[in-house]
FIPA-882638 format. One record per residue: residue in three letters; z, y, x of N, C-alpha, C, O in turn. Coordinates in steps of 0.02 Angstrom, whole numbers, plus 50000, padded with zeros to 5 digits. Atoms other than C-alpha are relative to their C-alpha. Example, Ala and Ser with C-alpha at 12.3 -4.5 7.8 and 13.67 -1.06 7.14 Angstrom:
% residues 2
ALA500004994150045503904977550615500005006050045500335005950097;SER499974994149958503574994750684500375005549961500455011049986;
//
This chain:
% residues 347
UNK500204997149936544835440353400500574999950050500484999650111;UNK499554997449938546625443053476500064992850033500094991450092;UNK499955007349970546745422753459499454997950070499564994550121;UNK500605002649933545075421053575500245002050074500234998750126;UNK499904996649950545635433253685500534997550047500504998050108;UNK499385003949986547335423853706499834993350037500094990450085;UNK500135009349966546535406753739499465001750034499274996450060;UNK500345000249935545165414053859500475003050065500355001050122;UNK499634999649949546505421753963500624996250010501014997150057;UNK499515007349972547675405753945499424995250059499614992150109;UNK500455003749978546065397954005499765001550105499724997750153;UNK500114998549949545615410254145500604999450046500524999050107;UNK499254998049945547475411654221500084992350027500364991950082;UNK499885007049981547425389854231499514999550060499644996350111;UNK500515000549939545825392554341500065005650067499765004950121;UNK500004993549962546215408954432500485000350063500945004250053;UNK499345000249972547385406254581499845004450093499415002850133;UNK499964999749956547825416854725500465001550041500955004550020;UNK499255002749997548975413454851500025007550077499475009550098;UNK499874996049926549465426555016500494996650037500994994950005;UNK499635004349946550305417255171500325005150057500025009650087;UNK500014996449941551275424055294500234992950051500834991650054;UNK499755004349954551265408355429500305000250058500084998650113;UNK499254998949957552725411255519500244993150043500224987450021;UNK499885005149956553365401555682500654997749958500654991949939;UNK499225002050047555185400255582499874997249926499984991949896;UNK500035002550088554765400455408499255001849957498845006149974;UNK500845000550039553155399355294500085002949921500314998949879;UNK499984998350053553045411155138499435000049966498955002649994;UNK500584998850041551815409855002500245006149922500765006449888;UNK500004996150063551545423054860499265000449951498665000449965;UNK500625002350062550575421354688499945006949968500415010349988;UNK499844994450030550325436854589500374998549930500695003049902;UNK499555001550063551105429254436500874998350001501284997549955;UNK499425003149988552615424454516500535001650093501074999850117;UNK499534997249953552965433554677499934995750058499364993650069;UNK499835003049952553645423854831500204994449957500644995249915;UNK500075006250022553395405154778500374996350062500834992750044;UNK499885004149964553805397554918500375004050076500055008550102;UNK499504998049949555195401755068500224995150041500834993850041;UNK499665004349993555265388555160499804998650088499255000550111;UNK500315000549926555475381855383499484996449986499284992549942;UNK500735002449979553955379355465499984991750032499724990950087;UNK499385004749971554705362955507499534994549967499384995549908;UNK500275006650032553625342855484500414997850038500525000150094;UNK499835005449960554605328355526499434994149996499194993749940;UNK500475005349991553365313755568500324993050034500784992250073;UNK499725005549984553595297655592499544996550063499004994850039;UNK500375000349941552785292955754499664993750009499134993050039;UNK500135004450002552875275155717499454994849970499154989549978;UNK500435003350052552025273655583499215005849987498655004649962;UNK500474993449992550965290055598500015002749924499515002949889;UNK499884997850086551555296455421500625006049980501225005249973;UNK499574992350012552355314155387500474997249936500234995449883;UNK499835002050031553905309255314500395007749957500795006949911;UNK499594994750035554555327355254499845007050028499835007950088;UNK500324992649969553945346555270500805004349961501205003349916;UNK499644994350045554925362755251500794997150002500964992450038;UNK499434999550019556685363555194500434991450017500984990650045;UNK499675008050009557045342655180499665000650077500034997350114;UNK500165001749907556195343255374500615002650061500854999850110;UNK499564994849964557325356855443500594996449983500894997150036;UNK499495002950006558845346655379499914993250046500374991750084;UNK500155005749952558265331655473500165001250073500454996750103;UNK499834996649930558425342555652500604998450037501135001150021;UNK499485004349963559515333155767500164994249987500394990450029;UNK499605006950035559965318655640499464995549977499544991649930;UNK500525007050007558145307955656500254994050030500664994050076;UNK499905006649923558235290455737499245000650043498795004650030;UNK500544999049951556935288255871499375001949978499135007349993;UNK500825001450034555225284855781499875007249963499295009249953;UNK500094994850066555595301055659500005004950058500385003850104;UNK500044994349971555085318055748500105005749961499835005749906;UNK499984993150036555595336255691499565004350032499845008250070;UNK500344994349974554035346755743499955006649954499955007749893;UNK500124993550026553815364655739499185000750015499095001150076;UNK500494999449979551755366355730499815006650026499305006350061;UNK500054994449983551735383255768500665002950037501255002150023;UNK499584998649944552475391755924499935006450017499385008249997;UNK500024991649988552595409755971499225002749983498715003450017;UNK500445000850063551575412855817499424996450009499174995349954;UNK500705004750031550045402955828500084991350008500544987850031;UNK499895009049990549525383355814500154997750046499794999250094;UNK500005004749950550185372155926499654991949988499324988850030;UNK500405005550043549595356555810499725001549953500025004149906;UNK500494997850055548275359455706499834994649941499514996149891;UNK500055002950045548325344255616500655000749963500715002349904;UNK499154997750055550295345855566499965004549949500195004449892;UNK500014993350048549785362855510499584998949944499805001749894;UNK500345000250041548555358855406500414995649945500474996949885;UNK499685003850071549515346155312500655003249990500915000549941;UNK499474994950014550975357655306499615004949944499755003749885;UNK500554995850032549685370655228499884998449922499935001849871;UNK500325003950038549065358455124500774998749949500614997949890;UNK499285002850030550935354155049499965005449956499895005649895;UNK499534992250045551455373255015499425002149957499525005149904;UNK500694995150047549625378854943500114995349950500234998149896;UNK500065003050071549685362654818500535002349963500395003749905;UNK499805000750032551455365854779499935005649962499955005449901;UNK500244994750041551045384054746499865000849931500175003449884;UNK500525000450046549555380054639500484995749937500334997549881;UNK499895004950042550625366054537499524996649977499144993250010;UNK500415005350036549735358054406499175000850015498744996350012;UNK500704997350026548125368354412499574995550068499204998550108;UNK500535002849989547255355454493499375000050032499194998150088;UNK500874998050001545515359354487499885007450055499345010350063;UNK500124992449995545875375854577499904999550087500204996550131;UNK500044996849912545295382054751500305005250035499955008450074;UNK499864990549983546285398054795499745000550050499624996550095;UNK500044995549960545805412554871500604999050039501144997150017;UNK499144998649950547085414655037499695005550044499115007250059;UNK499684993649959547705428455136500484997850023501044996650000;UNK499205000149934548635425355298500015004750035499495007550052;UNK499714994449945549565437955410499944995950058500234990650044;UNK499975000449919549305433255606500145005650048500075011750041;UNK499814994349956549915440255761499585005050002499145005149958;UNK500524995349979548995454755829499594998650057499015000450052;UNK500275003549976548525446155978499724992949998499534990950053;UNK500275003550013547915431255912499055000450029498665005150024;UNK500604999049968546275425256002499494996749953499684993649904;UNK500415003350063544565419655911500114993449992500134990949936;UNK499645006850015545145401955955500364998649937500234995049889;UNK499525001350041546575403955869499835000949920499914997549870;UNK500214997650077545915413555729499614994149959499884991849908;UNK500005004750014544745399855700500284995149969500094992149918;UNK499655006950026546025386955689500425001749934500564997049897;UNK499654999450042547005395255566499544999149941499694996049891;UNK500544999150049545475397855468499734991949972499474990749917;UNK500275006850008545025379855466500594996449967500524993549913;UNK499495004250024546595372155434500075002249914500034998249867;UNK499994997450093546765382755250499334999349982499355001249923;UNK500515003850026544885376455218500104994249979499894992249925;UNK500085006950001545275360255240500694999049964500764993049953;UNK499605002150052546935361055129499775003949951500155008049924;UNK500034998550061545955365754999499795007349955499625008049897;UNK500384993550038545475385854989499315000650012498974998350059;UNK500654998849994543915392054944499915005850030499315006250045;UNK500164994049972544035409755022500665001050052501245000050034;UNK499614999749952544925412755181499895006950028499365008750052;UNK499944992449949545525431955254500364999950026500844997050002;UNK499485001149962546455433155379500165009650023499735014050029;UNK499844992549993547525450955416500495000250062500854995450079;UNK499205001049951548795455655555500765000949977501025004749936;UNK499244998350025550505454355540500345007049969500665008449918;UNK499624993450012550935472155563499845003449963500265007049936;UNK500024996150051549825479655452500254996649932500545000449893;UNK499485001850034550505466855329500585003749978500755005749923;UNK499144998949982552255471955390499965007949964500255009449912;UNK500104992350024551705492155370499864998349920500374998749885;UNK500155000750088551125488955185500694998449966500975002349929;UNK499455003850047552575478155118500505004250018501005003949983;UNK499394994049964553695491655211499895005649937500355008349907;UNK500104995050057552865503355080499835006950067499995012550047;UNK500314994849973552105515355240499695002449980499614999649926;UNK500774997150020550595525955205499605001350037499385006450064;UNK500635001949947549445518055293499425003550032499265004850090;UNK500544998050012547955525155229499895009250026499365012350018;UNK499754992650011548605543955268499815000650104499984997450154;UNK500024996949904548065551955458500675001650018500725007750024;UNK499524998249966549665552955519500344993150051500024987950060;UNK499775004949957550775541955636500454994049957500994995549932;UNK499305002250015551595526055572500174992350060499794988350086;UNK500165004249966552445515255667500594992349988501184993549974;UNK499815005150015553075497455644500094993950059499754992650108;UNK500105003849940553815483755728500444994549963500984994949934;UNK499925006650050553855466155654500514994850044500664996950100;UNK499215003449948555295454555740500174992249965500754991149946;UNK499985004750017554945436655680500454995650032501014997650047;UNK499755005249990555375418955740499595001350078499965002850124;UNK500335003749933554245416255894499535006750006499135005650052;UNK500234995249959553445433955913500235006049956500325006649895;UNK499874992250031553875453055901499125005150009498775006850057;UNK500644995749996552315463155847500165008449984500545009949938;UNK499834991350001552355484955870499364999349996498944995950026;UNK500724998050006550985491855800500205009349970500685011349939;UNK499804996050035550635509855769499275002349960498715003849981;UNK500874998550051549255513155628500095005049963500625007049940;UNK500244990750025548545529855559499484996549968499234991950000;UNK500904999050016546865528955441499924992849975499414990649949;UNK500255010050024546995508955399499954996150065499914990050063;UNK500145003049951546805505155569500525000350057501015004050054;UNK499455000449963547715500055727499855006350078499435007350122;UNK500254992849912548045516455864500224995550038499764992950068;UNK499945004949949548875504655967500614994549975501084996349940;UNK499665006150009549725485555960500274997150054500124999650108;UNK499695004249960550585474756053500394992849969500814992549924;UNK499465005750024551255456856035500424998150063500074997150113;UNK499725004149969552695450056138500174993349979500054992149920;UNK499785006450032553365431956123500794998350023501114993850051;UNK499254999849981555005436556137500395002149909500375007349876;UNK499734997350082555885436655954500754996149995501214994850035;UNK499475005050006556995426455857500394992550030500974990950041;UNK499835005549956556805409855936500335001250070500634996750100;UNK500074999449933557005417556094500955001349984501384998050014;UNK499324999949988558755422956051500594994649964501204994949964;UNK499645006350029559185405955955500114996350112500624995250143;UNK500045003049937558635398856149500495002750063500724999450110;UNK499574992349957559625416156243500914994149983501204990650024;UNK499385003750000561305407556170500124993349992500684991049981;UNK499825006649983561085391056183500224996350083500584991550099;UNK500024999549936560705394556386500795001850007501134998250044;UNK499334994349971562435406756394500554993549978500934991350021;UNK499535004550012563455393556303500234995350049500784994450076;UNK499845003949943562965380456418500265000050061500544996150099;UNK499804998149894563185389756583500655001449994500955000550048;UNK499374995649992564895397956532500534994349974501054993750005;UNK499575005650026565735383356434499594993450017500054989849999;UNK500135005149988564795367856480499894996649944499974990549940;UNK500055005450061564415363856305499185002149964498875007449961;UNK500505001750023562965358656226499655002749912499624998649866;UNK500184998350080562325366756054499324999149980498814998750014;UNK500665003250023561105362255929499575005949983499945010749971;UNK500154995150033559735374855873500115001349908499625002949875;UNK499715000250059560545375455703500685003350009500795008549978;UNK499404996549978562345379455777499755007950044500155012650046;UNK500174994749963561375393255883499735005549958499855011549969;UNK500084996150049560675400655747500385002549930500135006349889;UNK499244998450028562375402255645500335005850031500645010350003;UNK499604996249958562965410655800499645008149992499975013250000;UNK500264993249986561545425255786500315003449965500655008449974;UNK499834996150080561795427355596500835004750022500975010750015;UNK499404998650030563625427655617500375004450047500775008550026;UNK499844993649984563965437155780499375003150053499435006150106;UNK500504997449941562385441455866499935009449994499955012249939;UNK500104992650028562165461155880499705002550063499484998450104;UNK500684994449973561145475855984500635004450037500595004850099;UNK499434994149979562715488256020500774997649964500904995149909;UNK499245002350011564585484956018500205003749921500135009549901;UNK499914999750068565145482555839500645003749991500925004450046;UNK499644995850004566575493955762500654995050004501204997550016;UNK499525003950011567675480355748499934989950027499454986250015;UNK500165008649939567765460655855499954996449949500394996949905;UNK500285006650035566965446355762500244993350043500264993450104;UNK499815008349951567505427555826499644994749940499504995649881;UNK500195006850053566875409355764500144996450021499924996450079;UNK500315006449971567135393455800499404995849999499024994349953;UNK500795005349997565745382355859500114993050017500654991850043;UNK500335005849949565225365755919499524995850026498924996750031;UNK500795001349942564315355156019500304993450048500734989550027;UNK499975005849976564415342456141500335001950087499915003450129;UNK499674998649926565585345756314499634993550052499694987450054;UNK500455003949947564355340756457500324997150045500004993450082;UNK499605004949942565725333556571500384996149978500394990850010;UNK499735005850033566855324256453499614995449960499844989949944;UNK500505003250043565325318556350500285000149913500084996449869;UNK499735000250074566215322056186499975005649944500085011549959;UNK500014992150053566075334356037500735002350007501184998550024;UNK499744995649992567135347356039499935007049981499385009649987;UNK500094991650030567495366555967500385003350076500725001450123;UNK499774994649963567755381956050500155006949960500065005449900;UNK500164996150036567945399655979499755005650049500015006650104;UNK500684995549969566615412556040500415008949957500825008949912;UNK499914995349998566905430456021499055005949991498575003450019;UNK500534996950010565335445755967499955003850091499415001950114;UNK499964997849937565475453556143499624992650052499054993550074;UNK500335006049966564975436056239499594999249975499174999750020;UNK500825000550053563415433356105499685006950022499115006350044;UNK500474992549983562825452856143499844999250097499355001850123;UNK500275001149944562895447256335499434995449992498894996450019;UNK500545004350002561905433856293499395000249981498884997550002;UNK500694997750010560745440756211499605007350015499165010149982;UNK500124991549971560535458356316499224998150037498865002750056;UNK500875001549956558785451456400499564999749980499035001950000;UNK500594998450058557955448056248500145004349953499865004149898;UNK499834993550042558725463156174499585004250025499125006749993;UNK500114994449934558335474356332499354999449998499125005149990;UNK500625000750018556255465356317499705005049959499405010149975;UNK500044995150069556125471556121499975007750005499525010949977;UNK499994993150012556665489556157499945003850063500225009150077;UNK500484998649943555645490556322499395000849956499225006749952;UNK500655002250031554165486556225499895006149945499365008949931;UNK500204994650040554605499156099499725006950019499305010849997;UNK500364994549982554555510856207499535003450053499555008750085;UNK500675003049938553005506356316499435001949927498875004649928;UNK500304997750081552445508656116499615007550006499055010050014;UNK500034993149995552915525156114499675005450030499485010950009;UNK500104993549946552455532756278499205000249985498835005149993;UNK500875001049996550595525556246499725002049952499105001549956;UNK500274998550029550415532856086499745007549999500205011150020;UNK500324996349997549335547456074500505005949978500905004249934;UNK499414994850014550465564456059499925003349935500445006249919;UNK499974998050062549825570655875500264995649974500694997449933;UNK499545004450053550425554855803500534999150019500924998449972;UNK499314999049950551965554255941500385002049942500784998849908;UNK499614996850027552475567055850500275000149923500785003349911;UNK499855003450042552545560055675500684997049981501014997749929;UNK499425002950004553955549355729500715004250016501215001750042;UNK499474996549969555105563655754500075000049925500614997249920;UNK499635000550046555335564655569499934991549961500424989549930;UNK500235007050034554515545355500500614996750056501134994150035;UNK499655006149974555365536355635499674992450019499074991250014;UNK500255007649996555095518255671500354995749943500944995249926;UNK499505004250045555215506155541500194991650023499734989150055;UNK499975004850003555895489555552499984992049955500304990949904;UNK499995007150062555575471255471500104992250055500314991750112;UNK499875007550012555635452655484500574999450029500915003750057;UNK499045000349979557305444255523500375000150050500974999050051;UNK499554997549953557635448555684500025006449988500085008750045;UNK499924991950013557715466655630500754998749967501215002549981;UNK499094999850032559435461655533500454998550061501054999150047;UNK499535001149939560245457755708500365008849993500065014049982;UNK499674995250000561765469855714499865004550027499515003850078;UNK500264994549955561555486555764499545001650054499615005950098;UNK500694998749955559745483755849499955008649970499975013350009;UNK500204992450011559435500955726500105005050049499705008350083;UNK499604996849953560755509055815499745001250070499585006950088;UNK500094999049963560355504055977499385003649999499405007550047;UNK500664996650009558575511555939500155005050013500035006950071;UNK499754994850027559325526255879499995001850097499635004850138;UNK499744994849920560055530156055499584998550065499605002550112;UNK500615000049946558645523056176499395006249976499095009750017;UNK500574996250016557385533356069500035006949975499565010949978;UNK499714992950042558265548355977499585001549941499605006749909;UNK500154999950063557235544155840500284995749932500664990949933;UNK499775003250076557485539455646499964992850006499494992550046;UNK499955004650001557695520555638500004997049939500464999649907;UNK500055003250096557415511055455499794994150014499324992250048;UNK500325007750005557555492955417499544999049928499625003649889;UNK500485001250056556285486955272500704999949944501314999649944;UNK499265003050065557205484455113499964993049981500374989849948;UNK499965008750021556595466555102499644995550081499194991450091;UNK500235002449936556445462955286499674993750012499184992550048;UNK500515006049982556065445255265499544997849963499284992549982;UNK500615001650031554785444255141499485006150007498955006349976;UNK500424993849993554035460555194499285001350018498915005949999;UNK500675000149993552465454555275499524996049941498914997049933;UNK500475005850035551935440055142500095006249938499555006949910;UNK500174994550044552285455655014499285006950016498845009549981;UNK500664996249984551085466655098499534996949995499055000449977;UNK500405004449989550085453155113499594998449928498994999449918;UNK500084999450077550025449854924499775006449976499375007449930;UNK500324992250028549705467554901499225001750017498845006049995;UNK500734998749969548135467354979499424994749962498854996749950;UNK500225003950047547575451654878499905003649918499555001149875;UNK500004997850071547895464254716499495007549986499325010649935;UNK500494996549986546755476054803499494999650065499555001750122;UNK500635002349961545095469654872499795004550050499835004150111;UNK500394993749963544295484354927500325001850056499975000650106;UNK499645000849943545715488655060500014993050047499894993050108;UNK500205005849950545725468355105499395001250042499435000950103;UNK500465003349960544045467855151499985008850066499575008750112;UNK500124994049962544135485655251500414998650050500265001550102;UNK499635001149915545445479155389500094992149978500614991250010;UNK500135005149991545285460155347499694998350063499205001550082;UNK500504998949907544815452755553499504996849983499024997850020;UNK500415004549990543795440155486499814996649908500314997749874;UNK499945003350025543245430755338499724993749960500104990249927;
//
């Protein structure tokens, strides 16, 4: 009996597959329940234009960025979070769900993707179509933030105030949800990219040099920050000097990166608290001991908490796994149906 039992659930686990997505303008996570976060990888096809033949997704694409020859393109299909190419995406889709699945073949997964909060039925649509057509048999689609609130470990489900604010690649989503549902949202399209783009602009105007989005995004990690740090950070960079025409370094300082990025700082924690003022005053008040939490990877930018802290005089908390935080919520909701289908937008 234990043998049957053994080889019908070797049997069922080869056929059983389901995957949760969080399709991200930066990066594309998949999670399995057997195995967690499967897949971490940029949102990134290079294509060959010439030949019309996707020569590399993901990780081997994003290395390609700057160093194609003509014919080879590095697209990003998705742009301040939704499709911009819907066929890229799909065969992007189509890549990460097979490699997911591996061997199992035969299998259709169930999927669960996180989308903005403003996402329109258009869009919704397209997302919905593209993971049909690589291959799932059941398609839900959820918002980011309640994602984001779940994998944060909030309590959603509880009448009180929570409030969240997701800080991707190509959009920042604030949401504040009580009861399973959203009291009020907002998406901007002001995030990460925006401050890879913030210092590539400041570089150019102040030194005349040219950087790649790869060197710009070195610069966030390494000195980008929210409020003057306790102690001065420097790097060298380079790039391409627009009047001699030649590569060339410089060394940059954390103080010149926090100018640079004070506009799409100053956006973010407008928005939060355009959040705030609009939320209803019983749950308002919530956040005087909960706070606001924070996730995805612009939430690790230096002392954004901080600056919170002193625009808002409330509690400030980053996730504990900021960047897998929504495709974990996301997965969590795949391990319980009954909540999916109760704030699922569509399916």
């Amino acid at each position: 009996m234990t043998k049957n039992n053994s080889l019908v659930n070797k049997i069922s686990q080869l056929f059983k597959n389901e995957i949760a997505i969080d399709l991200g303008t930066a990066n594309t996570l998949l999670w399995t329940e057997d195995e967690g976060v499967v897949i971490n990888e940029p949102s990134i096809v290079a294509v060959n234009t010439r030949l019309n033949t996707i020569e590399a997704i993901g990780s081997r694409a994003k290395a390609m960025v700057g160093r194609t020859p003509g014919d080879i393109v590095a697209i990003r299909p998705l742009r301040d979070g939704v499709i911009a190419d819907f066929e890229v995406t799909e065969k992007m889709l189509e890549y990460f769900i097979s490699k997911a699945v591996k061997k199992k073949v035969l299998v259709r997964p169930k999927v669960v993707i996180s989308v903005p909060s403003e996402i329109t039925p258009v869009e919704m649509r397209a997302v919905q179509d593209s993971a049909y057509r690589a291959k799932a048999s059941e398609v839900y689609l959820i918002l980011e933030s309640m994602a984001a609130a779940i994998g944060a470990g909030l309590p959603i489900n509880e009448p009180t105030g929570n409030m969240i604010v997701d800080i991707g690649g190509g959009t920042t989503d604030i949401a504040v949800i009580s009861l399973s549902g959203l009291v009020y949202s907002r998406t901007i399209k002001t995030a990460g990219d925006s401050m890879d783009d913030a210092i590539i602009q400041y570089i150019k105007k102040k030194y005349n040099l040219l950087t790649g989005e790869a060197m710009a995004e070195k610069i966030k990690v390494n000195l980008g920050s929210a409020y003057p740090l306790d102690e001065e950070l420097t790097m060298e960079i380079k790039g391409r000097d627009l009047v001699a025409g030649v590569p060339t370094t410089l060394r940059i300082n954390d103080s010149e990166i926090r100018e640079a990025l004070s506009e799409v700082v100053n956006t973010i924690v407008e928005t939060i608290k355009i959040a705030l003022e609009r939320t209803p005053p019983e749950l308002a008040a919530d956040f005087v001991d909960k706070g606001v939490m924070l996730t995805g990877g612009g939430s690790q930018l230096k002392n954004l908490d901080k600056r919170l802290r002193e625009e808002t005089g409330l509690p400030v908390t980053i996730a504990e796994h900021p960047l897998t935080t929504v495709v974990e919520g996301t997965g969590y909701l795949l391990k319980h149906p009954e909540l999916l289908k109760k704030i699922a937008l569509t399916k």
